[in-house]
C-alpha positions as CSV (number, residue, x, y, z in Angstrom):
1,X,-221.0,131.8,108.8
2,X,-218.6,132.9,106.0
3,X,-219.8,132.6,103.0
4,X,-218.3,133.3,99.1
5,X,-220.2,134.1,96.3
6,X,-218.3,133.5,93.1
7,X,-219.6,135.5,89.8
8,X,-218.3,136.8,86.0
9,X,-217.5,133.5,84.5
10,X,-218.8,132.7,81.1
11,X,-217.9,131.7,77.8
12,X,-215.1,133.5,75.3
13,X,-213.2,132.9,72.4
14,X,-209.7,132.2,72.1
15,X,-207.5,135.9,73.2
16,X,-210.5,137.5,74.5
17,X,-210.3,138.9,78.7
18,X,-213.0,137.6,81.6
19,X,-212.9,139.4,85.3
20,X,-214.3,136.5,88.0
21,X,-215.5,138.2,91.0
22,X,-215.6,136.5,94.3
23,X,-217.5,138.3,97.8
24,X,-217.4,137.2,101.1
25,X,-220.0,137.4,103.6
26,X,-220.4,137.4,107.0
27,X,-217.6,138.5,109.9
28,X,-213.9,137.2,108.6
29,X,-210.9,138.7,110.7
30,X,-207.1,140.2,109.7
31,X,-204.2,138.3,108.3
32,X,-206.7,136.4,105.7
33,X,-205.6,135.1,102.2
34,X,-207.7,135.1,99.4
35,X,-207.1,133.3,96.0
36,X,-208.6,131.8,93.0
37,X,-207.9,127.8,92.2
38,X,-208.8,126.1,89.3
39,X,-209.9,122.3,87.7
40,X,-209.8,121.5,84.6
41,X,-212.0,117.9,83.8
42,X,-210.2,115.1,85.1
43,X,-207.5,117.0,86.7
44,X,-206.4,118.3,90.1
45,X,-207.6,121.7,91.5
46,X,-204.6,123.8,90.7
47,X,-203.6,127.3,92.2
48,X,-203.9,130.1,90.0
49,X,-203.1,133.0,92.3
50,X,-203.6,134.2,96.0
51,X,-203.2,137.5,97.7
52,X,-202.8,138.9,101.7
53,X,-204.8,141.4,103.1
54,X,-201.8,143.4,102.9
55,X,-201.4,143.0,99.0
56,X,-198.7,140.5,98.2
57,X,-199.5,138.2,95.6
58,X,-198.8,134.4,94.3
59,X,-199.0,133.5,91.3
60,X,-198.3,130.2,89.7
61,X,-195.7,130.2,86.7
62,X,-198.4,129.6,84.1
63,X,-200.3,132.2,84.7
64,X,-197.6,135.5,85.5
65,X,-198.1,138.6,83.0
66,X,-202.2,137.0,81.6
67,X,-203.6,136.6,85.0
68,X,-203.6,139.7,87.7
69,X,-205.4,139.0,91.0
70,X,-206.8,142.1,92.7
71,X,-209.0,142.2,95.9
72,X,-210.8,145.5,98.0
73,X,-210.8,144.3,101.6
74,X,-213.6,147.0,102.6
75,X,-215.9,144.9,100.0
76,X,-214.1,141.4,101.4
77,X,-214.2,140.8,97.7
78,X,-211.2,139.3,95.1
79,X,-211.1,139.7,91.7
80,X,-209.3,138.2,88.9
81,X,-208.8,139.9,85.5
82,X,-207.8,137.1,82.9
83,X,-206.5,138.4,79.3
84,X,-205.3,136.4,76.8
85,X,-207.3,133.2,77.4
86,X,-206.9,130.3,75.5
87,X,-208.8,127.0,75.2
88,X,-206.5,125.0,77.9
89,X,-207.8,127.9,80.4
90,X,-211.8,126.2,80.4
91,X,-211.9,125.0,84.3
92,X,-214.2,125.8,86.9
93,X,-212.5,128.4,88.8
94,X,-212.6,128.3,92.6
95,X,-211.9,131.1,95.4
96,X,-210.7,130.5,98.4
97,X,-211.0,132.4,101.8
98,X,-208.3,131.6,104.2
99,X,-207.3,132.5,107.8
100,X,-204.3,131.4,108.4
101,X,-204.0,132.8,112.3
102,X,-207.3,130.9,113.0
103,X,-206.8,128.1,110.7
104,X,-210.1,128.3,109.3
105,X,-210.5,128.6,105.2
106,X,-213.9,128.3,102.8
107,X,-214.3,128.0,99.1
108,X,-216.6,129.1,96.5
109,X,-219.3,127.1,94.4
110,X,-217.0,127.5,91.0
111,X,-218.0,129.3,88.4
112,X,-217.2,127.7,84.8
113,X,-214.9,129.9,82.2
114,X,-215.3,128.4,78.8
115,X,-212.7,129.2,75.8
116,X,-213.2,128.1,72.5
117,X,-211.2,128.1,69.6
């Protein structure tokens, strides 16, 4: 059973940098996606960025040149280095595990980012 483990959120003030971390355990094959989503209160969940195995990214427009989405596949772990927050960034902030051969994909708990003012 694959399971992620989401951790580094927190609280900051406006222009200041969190790093979310997000492990996977158990046995997860080639060819897999990982990503961090996010939800603001009363919104959708909203892509932030994904990466392959083989290190292309996605990013959404919003985020290019603040956000920069990392992972170490011997760790089966993603990161995600956010600079530059601002207020409008306080979501819960999801990863997501996907396997897109075997059409199988898991998410995370969340773990809340805060920005104040």
């Amino acid at each position: 059973q694959v399971q992620l483990v989401e951790s580094g959120g927190g609280s900051v003030q406006a222009g200041g940098s969190l790093r979310l971390s997000c492990a996977a355990t158990g046995t997860i094959f080639g060819g897999t996606i990982m990503g961090w989503y996010r939800q603001a209160p009363g919104k959708q969940r909203d892509l932030v960025a994904t990466m392959t195995s083989s290190g292309s990214t996605t990013y959404a427009d919003s985020f290019k040149g603040r956000f920069t989405i990392s992972r170490d596949n011997a760790k089966k772990t993603v990161y995600l280095q956010m600079n530059s927050l601002r207020p409008e960034d306080t979501a819960v902030y999801y990863c997501r595990l996907n396997e897109p051969f075997r059409g199988r994909e898991w998410w995370g708990q969340g773990t809340q980012v805060t920005v104040s003012s």
